[in-house]
C-alpha positions in Angstrom: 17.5 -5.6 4.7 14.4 -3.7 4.1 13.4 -0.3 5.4 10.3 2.4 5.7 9.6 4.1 2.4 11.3 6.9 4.0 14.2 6.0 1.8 17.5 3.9 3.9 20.5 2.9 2.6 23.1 1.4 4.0 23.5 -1.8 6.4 20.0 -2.9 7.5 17.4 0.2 5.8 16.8 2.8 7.2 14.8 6.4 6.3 16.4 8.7 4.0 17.9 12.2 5.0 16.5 15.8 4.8 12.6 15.5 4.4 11.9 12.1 4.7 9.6 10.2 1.7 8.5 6.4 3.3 8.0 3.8 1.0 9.5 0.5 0.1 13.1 -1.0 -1.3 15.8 -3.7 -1.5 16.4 -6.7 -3.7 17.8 -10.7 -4.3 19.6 -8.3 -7.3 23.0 -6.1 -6.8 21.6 -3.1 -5.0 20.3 -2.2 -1.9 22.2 -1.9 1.6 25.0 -3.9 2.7 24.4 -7.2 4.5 25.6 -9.6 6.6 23.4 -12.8 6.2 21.7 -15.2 3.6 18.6 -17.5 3.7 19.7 -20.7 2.4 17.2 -23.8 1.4 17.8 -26.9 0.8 16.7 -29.7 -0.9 15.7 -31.7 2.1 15.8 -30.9 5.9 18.4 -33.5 6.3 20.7 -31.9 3.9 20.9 -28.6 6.4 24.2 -28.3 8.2 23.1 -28.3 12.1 23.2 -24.9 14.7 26.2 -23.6 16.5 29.3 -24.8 14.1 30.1 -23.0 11.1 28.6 -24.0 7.8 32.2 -24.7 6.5 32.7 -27.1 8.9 29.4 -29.2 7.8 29.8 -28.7 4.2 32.4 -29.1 2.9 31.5 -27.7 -0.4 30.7 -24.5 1.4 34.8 -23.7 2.0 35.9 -22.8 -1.9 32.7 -20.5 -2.2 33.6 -19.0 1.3 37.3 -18.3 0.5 36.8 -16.7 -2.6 34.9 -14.2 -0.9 36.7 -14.5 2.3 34.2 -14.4 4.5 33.3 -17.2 7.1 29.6 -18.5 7.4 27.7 -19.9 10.8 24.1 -21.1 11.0 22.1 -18.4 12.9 18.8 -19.7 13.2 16.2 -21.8 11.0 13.2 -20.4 9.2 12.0 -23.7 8.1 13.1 -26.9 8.7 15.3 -27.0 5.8 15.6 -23.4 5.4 18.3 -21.3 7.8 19.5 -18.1 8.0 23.5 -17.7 8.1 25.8 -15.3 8.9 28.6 -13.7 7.7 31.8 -12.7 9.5 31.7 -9.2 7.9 28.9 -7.2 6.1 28.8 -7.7 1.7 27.9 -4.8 -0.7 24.5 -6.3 -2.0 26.0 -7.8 -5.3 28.5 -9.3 -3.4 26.5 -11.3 -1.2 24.2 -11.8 -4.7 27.4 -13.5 -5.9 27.9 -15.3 -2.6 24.8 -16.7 -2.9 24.8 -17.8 -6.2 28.3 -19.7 -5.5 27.1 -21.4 -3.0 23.8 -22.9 -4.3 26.0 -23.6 -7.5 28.7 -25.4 -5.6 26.5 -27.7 -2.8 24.0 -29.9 -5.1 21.8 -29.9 -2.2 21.2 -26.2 -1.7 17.9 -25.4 -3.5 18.3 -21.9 -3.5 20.6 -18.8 -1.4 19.6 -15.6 -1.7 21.2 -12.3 0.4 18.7 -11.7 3.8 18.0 -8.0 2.5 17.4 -5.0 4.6 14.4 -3.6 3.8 13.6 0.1 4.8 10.8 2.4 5.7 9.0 4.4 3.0 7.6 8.8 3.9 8.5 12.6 4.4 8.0 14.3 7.9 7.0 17.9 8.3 2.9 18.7 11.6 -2.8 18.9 13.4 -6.9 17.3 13.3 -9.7 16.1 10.9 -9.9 19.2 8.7 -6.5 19.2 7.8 -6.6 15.4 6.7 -7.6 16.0 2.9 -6.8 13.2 1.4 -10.0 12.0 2.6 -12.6 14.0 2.0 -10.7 16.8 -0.5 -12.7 16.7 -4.2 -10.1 16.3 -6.2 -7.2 14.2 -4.7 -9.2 12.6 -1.7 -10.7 8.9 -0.8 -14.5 10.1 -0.6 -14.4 8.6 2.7 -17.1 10.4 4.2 -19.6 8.6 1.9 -18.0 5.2 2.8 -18.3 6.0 6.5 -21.4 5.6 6.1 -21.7 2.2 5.3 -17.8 0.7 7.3 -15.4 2.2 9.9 -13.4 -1.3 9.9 -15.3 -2.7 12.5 -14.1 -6.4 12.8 -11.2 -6.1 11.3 -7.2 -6.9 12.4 -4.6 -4.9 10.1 -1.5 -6.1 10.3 0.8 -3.1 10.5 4.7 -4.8 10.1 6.5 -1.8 10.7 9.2 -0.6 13.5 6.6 -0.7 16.1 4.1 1.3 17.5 3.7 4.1 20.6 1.0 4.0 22.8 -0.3 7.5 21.5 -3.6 8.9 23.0 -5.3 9.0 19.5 -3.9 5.1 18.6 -3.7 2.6 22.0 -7.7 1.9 22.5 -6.9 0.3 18.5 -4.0 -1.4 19.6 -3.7 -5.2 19.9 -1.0 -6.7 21.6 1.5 -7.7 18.5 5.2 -9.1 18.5 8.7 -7.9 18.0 10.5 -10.1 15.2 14.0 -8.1 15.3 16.3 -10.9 15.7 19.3 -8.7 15.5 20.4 -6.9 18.8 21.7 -3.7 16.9 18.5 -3.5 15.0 16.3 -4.5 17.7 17.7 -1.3 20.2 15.8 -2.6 22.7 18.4 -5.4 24.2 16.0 -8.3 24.4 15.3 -9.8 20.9 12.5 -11.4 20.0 9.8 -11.0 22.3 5.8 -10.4 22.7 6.7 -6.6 22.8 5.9 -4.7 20.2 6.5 -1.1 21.1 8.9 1.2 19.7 12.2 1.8 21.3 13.0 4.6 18.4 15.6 4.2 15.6 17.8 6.5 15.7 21.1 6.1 13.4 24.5 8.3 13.7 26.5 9.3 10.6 27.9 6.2 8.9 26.5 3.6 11.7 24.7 1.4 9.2 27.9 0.4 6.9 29.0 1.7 4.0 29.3 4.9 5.5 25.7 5.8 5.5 23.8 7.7 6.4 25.4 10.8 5.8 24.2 12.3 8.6 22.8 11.8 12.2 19.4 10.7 11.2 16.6 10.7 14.3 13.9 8.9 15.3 11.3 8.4 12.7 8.5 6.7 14.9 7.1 5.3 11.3 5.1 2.7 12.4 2.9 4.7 14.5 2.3 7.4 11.9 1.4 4.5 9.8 -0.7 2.8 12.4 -2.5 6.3 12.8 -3.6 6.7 9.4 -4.8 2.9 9.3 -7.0 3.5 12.8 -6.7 5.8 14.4 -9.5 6.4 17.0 -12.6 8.6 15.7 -15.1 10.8 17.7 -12.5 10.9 21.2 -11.7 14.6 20.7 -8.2 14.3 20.2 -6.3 14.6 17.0 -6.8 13.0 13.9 -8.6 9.9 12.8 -8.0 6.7 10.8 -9.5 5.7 7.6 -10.8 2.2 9.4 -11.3 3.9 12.6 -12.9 1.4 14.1 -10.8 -1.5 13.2 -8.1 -3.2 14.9 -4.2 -2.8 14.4 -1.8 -5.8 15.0 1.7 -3.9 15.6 4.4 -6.3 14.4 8.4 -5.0 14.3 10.3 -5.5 11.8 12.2 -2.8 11.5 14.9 -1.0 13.6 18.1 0.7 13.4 18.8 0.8 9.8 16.0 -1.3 9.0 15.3 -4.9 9.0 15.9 -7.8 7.5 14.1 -9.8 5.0 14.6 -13.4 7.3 12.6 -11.3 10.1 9.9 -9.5 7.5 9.0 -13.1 6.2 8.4 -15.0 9.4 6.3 -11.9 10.4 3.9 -12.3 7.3 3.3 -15.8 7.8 2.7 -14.9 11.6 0.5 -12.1 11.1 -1.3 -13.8 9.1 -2.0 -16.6 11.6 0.6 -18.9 10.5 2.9 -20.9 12.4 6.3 -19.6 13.2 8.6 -21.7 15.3 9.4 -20.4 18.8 7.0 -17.8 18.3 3.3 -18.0 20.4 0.3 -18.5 18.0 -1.0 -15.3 17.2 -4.0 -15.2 19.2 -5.9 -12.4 16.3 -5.0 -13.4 13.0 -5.0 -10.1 10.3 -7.1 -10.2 7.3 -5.0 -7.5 6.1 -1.1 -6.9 6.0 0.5 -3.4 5.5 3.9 -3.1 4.6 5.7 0.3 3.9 9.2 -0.8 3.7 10.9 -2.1 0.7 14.2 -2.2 -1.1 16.3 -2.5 -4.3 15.3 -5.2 -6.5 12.7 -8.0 -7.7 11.0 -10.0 -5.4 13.0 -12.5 -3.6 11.9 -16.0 -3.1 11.4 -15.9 1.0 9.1 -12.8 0.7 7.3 -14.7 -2.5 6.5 -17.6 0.0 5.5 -15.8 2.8 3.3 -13.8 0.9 2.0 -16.9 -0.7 1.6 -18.5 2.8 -0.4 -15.3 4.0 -2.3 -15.4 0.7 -3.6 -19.0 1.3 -5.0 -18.1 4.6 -7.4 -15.3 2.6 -5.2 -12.1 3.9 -4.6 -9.6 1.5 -1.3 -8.0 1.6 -0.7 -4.5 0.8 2.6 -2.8 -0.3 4.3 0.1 -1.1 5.5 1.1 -4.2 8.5 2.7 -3.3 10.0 6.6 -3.3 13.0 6.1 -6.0 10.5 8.0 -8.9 11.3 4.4 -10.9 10.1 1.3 -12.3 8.7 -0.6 -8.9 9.4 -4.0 -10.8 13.1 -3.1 -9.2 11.7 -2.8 -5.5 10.5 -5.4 -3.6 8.0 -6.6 -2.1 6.5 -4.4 -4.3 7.4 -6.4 -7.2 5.9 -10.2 -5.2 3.6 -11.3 -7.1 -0.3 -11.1 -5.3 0.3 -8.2 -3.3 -2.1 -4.6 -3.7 1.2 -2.5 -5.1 0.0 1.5 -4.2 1.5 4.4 -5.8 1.6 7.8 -4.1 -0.5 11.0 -5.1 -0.1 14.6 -4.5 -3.1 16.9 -3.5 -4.2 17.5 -6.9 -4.2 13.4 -8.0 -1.2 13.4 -9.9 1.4 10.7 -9.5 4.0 12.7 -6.9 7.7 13.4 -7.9 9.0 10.6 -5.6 6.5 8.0 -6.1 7.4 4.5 -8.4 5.4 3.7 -11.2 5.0 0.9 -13.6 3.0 -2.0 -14.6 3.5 -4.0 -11.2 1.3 -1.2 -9.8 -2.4 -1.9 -8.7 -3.8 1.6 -7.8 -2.9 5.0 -6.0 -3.7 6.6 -2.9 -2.3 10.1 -1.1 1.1 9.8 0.1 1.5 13.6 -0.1 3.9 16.2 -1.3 5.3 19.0 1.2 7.4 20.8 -1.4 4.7 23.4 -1.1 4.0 23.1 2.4 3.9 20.8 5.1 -0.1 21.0 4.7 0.5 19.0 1.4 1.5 16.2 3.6 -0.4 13.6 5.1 -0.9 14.3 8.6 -1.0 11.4 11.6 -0.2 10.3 14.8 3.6 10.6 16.2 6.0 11.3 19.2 8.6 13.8 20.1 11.6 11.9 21.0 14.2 12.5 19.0 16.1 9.0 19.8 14.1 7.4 22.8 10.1 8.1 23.1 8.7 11.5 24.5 5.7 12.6 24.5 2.3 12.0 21.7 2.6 14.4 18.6 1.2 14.6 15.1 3.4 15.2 12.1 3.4 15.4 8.5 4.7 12.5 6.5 5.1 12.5 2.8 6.3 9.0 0.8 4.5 5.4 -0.4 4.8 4.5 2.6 1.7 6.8 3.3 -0.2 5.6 0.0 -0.1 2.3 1.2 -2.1 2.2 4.8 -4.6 4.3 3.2 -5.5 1.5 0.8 -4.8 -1.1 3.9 -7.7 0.9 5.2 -10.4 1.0 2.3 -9.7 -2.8 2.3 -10.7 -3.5 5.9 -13.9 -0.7 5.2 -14.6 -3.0 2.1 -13.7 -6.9 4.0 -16.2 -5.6 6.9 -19.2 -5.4 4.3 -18.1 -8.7 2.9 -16.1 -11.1 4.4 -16.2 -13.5 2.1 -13.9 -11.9 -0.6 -10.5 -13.5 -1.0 -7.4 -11.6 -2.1 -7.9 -11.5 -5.2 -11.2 -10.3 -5.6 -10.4 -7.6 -3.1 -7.3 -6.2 -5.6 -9.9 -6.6 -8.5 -12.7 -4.7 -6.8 -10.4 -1.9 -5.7 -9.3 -1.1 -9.4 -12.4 -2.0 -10.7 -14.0 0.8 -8.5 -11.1 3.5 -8.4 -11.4 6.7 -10.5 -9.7 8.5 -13.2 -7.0 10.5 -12.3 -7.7 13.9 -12.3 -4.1 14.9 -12.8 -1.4 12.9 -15.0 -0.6 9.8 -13.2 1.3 7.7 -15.7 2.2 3.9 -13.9 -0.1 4.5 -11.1 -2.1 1.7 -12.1 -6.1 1.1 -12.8 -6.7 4.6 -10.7 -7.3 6.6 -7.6 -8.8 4.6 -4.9 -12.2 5.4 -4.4 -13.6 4.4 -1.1 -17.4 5.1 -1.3 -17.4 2.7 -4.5 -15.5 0.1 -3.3 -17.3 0.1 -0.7 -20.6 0.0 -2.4 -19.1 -2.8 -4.6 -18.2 -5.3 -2.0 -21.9 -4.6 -0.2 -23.4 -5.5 -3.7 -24.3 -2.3 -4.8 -24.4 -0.8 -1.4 -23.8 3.0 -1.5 -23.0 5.8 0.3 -26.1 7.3 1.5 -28.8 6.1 4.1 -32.3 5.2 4.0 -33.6 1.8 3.3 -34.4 -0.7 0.4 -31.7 -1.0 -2.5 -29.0 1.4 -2.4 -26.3 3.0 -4.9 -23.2 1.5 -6.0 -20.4 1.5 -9.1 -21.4 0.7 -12.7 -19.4 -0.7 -15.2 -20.0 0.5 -18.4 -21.1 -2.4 -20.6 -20.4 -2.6 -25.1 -21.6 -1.8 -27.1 -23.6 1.3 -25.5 -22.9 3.4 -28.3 -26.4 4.7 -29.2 -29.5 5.4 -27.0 -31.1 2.3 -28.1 -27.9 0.3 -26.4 -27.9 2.3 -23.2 -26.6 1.2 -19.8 -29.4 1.8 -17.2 -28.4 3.8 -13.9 -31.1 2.6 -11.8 -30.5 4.1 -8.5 -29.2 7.5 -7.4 -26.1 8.0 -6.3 -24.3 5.4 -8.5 -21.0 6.1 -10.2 -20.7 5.1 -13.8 -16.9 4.1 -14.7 -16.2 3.7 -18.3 -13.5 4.0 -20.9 -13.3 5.9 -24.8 -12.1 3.1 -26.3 -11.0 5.1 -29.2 -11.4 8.0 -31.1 -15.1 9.5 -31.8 -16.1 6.9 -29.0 -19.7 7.4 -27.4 -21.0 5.9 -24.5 -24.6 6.2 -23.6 -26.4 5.9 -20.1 -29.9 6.1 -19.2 -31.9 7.1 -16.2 -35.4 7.3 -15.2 -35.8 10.5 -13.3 -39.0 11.3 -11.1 -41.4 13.6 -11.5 -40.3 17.5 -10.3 -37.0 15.5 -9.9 -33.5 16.8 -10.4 -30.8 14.7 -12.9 -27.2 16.0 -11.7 -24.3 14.1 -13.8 -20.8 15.1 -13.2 -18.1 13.4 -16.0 -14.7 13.3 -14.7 -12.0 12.8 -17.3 -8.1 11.7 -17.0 -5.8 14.3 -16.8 -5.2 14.8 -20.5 -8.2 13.6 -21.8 -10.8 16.1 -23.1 -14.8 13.9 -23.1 -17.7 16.0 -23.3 -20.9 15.6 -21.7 -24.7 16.1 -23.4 -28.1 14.6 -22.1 -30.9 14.2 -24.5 -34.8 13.6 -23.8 -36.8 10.1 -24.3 -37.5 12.2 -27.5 -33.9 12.0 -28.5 -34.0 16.1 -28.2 -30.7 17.7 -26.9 -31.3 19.2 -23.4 -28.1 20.1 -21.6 -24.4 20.0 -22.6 -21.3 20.6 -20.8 -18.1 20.9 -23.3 -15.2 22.1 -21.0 -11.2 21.5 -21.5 -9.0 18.5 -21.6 -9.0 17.2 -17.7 -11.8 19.1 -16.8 -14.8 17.8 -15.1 -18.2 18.6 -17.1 -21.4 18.9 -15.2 -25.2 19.2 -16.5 -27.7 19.9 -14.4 -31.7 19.8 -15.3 -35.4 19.9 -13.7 -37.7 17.3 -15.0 -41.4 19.1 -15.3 -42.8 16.3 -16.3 -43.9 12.5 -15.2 -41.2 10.0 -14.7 -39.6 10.1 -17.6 -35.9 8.4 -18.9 -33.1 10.7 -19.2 -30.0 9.7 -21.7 -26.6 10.7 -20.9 -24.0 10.8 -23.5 -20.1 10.5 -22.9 -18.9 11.7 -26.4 -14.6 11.7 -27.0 -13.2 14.8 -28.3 -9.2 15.0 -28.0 -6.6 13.3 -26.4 -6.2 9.2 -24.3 -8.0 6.9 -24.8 -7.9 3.0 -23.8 -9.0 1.1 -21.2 -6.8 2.3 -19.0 -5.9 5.9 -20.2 -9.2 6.5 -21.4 -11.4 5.8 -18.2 -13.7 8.4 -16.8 -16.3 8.3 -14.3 -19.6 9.7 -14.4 -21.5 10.5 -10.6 -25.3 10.6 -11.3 -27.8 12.0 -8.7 -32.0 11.9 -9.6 
């Protein structure tokens, strides 16, 4: 099972105890929560035992694996027509049921592949109001830059899939809300008594001490009404007095459950990908509003399994982009999944002042980063969204902090409808691409958080084709990629318009990067150089005479400014980034350099 990156453990996932951190974990490997079902394929639909009598009985080669283990095995359901899920008489520690699996597919030559159906758990950190407390969109130094993207998106047009344990009709949310589906399968998990069924709302998930297995959780664990704190920060409604406001406030959310009591399993996450996604799942109504985006903060122990791998393949093909938390276990996410499925936007979590924070995964199978918060200073260090009061069953609307992945990740859900309403055309692919190509250096250490901070303006701009954050008519600013060799004036890279945003890289020691722009008459240059955390770059601009007239040489992970009136005719400007100590590489070395003439 899989749960909210809040961290779970234990039967299906669930969110972890004390102040919660949401986020993403559990694996086909020997960790993660206790289960009490596989997903078994076979070679051919024929081969596949039929419903209601036990697996044992219709294969044969089934019983020797099955005693070893002594467990028995019936057919649950199909997730394909030669794919079902089973299940067991009595829950299996994870590498149990890894072993389980394993002897079966080794002892039936016409079982493809069994893997454990995984709970999966939620991924954040609650703590509690309103636009001006929401930094991590507008703050300098670990913020979006939304505002400058709002200019040019809110979302508009867009469904974002939020596969999560629900959602709550709050004030600030429901005029956002499109009807979804509940794919709990399990009556436990579900806690609503009806299964599967069009309704997507949250009943709460609640656990007692010990109720998921294993004896966790530890403690009485209440409500964490995830999904529609992650809902909120995706879109929640903008300009209607009330509360707080989403970073695709004017696009649409798909509520899809997946997760419940303890968390939810991997069988259910699957078929609610390909549906979301506007795939066909069988007994379930065609989704009437198919998502060009997927969000999922929930995850578990271990490398991608291959049910997620397809379903996020199947989503893939149908041009949505799926994004994912990294997970809260401060470790390599190539051990969580789905943060480790290949094709999927993996998001690290920042703290306030950009730096990777304590609980976040890192590694290589990270894309970018985004806010997820860090309350250990205060609960203002979270990230702030909508919520409810209930403790178990709903109360009334709230707002809380939340800290964890699990908050990371909607964030960058959000850019990415901002960025698919300028261009629809862009597949997944080109979406991940754009997003690093256009995030910042970290202005605090960040090691494994992948390309860079997510900045919205630029990605923005990017996917408008150069489209910036200001108004005003004719061409507009967007992101520059430096260009080698532009290592002395003669070599260059031209800004043309104001407002762009350089982003470069000291490839190595004694590196110099040169940029050139033409400013008008009586006109202002402003350049502002903003270095990785550890990396000290200074900044000097020099005249079409090649004369030195400004310099900014601050400290390592400072930013350097330089700021000049040109009193004469339009004349070019040349702006040199010159290395002094510390990273460098394409990755380590990046910086980004805002211009304004």
């Amino acid at each position: 099972m899989l749960a909210p990156h809040a961290a779970f453990a234990g039967g299906p996932a669930q969110p972890t105890a004390g102040t919660p951190t949401f986020g993403a974990a559990a694996a086909n490997g020997g960790s993660g929560p206790a289960t009490d079902q596989l997903i078994v394929k076979y070679r051919s639909s024929t081969s596949a035992p039929r419903f209601g009598a036990t697996a044992a009985q219709q294969r044969p080669q089934t019983g020797a694996a099955l005693a070893r283990f002594g467990v028995q095995m019936q057919v649950q359901r199909q997730l394909a027509p030669d794919t079902q899920v089973v299940r067991l008489s009595r829950k299996l520690a994870a590498s149990e049921a890894a072993d389980l699996a394993r002897s079966l597919a080794a002892d039936d030559p016409n079982v493809e592949y069994a893997e454990p159906d995984r709970i999966m758990t939620i991924q954040a950190t609650p703590t509690d109001p309103r636009y001006g407390e929401q930094w991590q969109y507008f703050d300098r130094t670990g913020g979006l830059n939304l505002p400058a993207a709002w200019d040019r998106a809110t979302g508009s047009g867009v469904v974002v899939a939020v596969l999560d344990t629900g959602f709550r009709p709050h004030v600030d949310l429901k005029a956002n809300l499109l009807p979804g589906y509940d794919f709990i399968n399990d009556s436990f998990v579900g806690n609503d008594g009806n299964g599967r069924d069009a309704d997507a709302s949250d009943p709460g998930d609640a656990i007692r001490a010990g109720e998921c297995g294993g004896g966790q959780p530890f403690f009485d664990q209440p409500s964490s009404w995830h999904g529609t704190h992650v809902a909120g920060t995706v879109a929640a409604v903008a300009n209607n007095s009330t509360g707080v406001v989403g970073v695709a406030f004017n696009a649409k959310v798909l509520p899809v459950r997946v997760l419940g009591k303890c968390g939810g399993y991997t069988s259910d996450i699957a078929q609610a990908i390909i549906w979301a996604s506007g795939g066909s799942v069988s007994g379930v109504p065609a989704n009437p509003t198919p998502a060009r985006v997927i969000n999922l903060s929930l995850g578990g122990g271990g490398a991608c399994d291959r049910t997620t791998q397809d379903a996020i393949n199947t989503a893939r093909q149908r041009g949505t982009v799926v994004v994912v938390a990294a997970g809260n276990e401060s470790q390599d996410a190539a051990n969580s999944s789905p943060a480790s499925c290949q094709g999927v936007v993996t998001v690290a979590a920042t703290n306030r002042s950009g730096g990777r924070a304590s609980y976040s995964n890192f590694g290589s199978t990270v894309e970018v980063a985004a806010p997820g918060g860090d309350t250990r200073s205060g609960e203002s260090g979270g990230i702030l969204s909508t919520l409810n009061t209930g403790s178990t069953s709903p109360g009334s609307d709230s707002y809380a902090y939340y800290q964890g992945t699990s908050m990371a990740s909607p964030h960058v859900a959000g850019v990415v409808a901002l960025v698919l309403e300028r261009n629809r055309q862009l597949n997944p692919d080109q979406v991940s691409s754009l997003l690093a190509s256009t995030a910042r250096a970290f202005p605090s250490s960040c090691s494994g958080c992948g390309r860079g901070l997510v900045d919205a303006a630029a990605a923005v701009a990017a996917a408008a084709g150069g489209g910036g954050g200001g108004g005003g008519g004719g061409e507009q600013p967007g992101t520059v990629s430096e260009s080698e060799p532009n290592d002395t004036l003669r070599e260059a890279d031209v800004i043309s318009q104001s407002g762009s945003v350089a982003v470069g890289a000291m490839d190595r020691a004694g590196d110099r990067d040169f940029y050139s722009a033409t400013v008008p008459a009586g006109g202002t240059l402003n350049v502002k150089l903003a270095p990785g955390a550890t990396a000290d770059y200074d900044l000097y601009v020099w005249n079409a005479s090649g004369r030195l007239v400004g310099r900014s040489i601050r400290g390592a992970g400072e930013r350097d400014e330089v700021t000049l009136v040109n009193r004469a005719g339009a004349v070019p400007y040349y702006v040199e980034v010159r290395y002094y100590d510390g990273d460098t590489g394409r990755d380590e070395g990046r910086y980004t350099l805002d211009f304004s003439f």
